[in-house]
N, C-alpha and C positions, 0 to 999 in steps of 0.2 A: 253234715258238718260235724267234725269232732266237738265234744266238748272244752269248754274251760275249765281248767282244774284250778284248786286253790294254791298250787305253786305258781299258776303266774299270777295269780292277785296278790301274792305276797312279793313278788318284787316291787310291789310298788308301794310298801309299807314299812313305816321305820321301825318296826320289830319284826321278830324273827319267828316266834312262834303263834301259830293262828288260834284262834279262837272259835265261838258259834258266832258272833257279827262277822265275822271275814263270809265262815260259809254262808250265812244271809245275802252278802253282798254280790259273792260268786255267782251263786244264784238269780241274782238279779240280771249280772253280767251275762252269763247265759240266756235270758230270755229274751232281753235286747239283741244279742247278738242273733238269735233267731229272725228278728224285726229285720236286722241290716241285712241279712243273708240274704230274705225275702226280695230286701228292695235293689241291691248291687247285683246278683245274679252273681257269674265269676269275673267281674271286672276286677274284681280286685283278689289277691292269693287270701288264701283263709285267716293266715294270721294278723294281714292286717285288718281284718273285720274283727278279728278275736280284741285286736289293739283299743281299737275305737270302741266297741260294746264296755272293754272296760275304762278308759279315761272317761265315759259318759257316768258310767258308775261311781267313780271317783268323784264325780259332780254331784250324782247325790248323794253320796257320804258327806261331803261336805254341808248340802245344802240341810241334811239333818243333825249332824253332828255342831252346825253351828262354827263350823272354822274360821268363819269368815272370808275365804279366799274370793267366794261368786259376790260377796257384799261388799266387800274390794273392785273388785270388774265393774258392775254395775254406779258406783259411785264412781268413779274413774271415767266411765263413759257418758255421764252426766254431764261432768265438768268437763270434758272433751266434745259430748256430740250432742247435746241436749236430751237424750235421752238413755234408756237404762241400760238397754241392749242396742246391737246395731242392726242397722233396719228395721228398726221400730215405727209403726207408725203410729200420732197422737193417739187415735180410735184404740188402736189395743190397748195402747197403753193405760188405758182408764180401768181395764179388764185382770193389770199386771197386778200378782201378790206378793211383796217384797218378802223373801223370806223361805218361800214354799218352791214348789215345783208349777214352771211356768212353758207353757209350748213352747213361746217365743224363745227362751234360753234354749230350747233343745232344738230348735229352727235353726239357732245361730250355730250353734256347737256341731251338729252333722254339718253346718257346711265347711266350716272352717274347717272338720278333720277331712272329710271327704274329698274338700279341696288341696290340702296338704298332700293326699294321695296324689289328685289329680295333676297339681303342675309336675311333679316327675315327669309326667310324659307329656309335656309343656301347653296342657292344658287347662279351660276356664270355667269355672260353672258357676251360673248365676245363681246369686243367695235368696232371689226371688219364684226362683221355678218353683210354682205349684206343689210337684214331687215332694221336697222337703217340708212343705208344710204340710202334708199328708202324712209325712215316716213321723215326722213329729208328735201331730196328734196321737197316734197310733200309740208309741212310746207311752207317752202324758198318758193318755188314760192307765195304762199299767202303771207308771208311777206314781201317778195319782193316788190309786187305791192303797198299794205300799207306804204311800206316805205316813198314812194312819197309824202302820205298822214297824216299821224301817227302828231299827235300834239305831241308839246314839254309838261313834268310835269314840268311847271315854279314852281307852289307849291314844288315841291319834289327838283328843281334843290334852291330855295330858300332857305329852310332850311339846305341845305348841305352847299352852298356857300355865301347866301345873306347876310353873318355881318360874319366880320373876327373873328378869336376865337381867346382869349386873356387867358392869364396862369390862373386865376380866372372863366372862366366860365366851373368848372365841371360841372354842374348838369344840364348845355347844353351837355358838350361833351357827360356826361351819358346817356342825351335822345337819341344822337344823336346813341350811342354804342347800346342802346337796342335796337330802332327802326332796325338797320343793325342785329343785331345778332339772331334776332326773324322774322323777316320782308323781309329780304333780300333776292334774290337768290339764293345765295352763301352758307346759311346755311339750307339746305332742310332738312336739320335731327334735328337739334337745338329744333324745337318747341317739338319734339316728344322726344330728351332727357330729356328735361327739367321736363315735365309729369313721366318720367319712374322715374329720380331719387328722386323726390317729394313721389310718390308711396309709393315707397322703400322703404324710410327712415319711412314715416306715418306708413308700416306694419311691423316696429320693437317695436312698441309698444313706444316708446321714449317718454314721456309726456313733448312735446314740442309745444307751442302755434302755430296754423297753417301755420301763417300770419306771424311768424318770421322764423319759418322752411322752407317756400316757396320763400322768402325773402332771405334767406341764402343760398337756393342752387341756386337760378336766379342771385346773385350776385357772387360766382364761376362761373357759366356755362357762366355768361359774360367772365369773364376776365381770364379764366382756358379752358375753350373749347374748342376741336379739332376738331368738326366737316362738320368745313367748308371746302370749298374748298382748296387745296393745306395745307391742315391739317394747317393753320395758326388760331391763336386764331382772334377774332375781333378786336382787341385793334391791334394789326399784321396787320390786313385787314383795318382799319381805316388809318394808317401811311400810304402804301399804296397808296391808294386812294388819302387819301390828301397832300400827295406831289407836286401834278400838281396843286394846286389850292391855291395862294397865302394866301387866307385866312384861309384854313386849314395849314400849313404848318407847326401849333406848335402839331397835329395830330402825327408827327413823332417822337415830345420828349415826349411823352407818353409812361411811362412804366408802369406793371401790377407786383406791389410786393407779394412777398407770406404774406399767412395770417400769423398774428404771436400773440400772447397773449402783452396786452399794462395797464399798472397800470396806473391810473387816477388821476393827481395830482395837478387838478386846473385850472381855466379858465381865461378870460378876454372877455371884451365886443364881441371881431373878434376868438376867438382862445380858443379851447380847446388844455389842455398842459397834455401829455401822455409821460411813460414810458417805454421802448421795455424791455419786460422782456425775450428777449432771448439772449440777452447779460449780460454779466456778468457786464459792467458796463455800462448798457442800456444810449444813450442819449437820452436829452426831447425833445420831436416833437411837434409843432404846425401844431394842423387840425383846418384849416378855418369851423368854426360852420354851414354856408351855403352850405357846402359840407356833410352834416351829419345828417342823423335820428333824430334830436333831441328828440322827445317826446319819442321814446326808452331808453331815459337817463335821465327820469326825476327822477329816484333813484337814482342819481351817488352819491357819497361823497369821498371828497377827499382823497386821499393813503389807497381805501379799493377797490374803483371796479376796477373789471380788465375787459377790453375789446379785443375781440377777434377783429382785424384790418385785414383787408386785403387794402393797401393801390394804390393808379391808381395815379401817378404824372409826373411832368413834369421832366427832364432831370437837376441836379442843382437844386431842387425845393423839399420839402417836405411838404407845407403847403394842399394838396388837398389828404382828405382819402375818407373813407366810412364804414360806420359801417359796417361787415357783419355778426356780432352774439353779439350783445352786452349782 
């Protein structure tokens, strides 16, 4: 089996250039993927074993770096299932280390990616077969020992947490929403819906410019998505997450409105001023122009274009949109 190289661990990293933590991780990623090789045989093409070796890596960067994404999960599945992980049963649960590297997390995580393989070819696999709790153990002990050793992603724990978020920095928080909803552990399917409904739409013949058709379903699949974990969309998994961490904390009054059709009726130096044409006596909305496509609008005129809106703001607040079809 080829190796993993550090350019694909860097797709799935909000910066650009790697560092010695990346190649630690790489590394990591490769020895697991030797584990998965061992146990899948060629049921599955190489890349997706390359896939899975690394979103399980990405769980332990997190689970070292302290991200909070799995102390997210786990609390989430509490208040949902009585317990931390799913399929837990009491007895281990006495044995679980909130915080560390736990079998059971990686019991749950081959299944869920494995299974994600599996329905493609509209198959079931049960999350209690034996099998996985062997590849698991197997795993755990190798990350076990690492654990001791495992550097923190200061870069990755930096841009989560290093400058508090303020009601105006959308198109942080946006970076912040794609890097999670593309990037993430939590959405193993995301990057492969996002291709299927791109496809789609490109083979209905639609004479739509690529780059706003690609543009308008990545801006859905952000804030409309189910495919992540505990079926919550990212904007869901964002609040979340940043609940525990003072300076995300305005993460929670983030809501994702539906898209709606918006007459255009004028700006000012900060503010373009919109119409909601799906009320009967629409009120005018101000979008902060820094939150918006502009050079997609450089046709507008006033009380003629109408924009398709799908709007992402804060709780009380309506000034922060995004174009998603203008």
């Amino acid at each position: 089996m080829k190796k993993i190289y550090v350019k694909e661990w860097m797709l799935f990293q909000p910066y650009e250039r790697q560092d010695e933590v990346d190649t630690y991780y790489v590394n990591v990623a490769n020895h697991i993927a030797g584990c998965l090789k061992d146990f899948v045989g060629g049921r599955y093409p190489e890349h997706s074993v390359h896939g899975i070796a690394i979103y399980l890596t990405l769980w332990f960067q997190d689970v070292i770096s302290q991200t909070g994404i799995w102390q997210a999960f786990s609390e989430e599945c509490r208040k949902r299932y009585g317990c931390l992980v799913p399929f837990m049963t009491p007895e281990k649960e006495k044995d679980y280390y909130p915080g560390e590297v736990n079998p059971e997390d990686l019991q749950f995580l081959l299944w869920h990616y494995l299974q994600c393989m599996e329905k493609q070819a509209g198959g079931v696999l049960n999350p209690e077969n034996p099998a996985f709790e062997e590849l698991a153990n197997q795993i755990y002990d190798y990350l076990s020992e690492e654990f001791q050793v495992a550097p923190e992603n200061e870069r990755l724990h930096a841009m989560l947490y290093g400058e508090a978020f303020g009601e105006n920095d959308y198109m942080r928080y946006r970076s912040v929403l794609e890097w999670f909803h593309f990037c993430s552990y939590v959405g193993f399917e995301n990057r492969g819906e996002y291709q299927r409904v791109v496809d789609t739409v490109a083979r209905m013949g639609q004479n739509v410019n690529p780059h706003i058709l690609s543009y308008d379903v990545k801006q859905n699949i952000l804030f409309e998505g189910r495919k992540n974990l505990l079926s919550l969309t990212s904007v869901e998994w964002l609040a979340l997450v940043g609940k525990s961490h003072p300076e995300t904390a305005l993460w929670a009054e983030v809501k994702a409105l539906p898209q709606e059709m918006y007459l255009y009726e004028g700006e000012d130096e900060k503010f373009l001023f919109v119409k909601d044409l799906s009320k009967k006596e629409g009120e005018q909305l101000s979008i902060r122009k820094d939150s918006l496509n502009m050079d997609s609008l450089k046709a507008r005129k006033e009380g003629v274009t109408i924009l398709s809106l799908a709007f992402c703001a804060c709780d009380n607040s309506n000034d922060n949109g995004e174009v998603i079809q203008p």
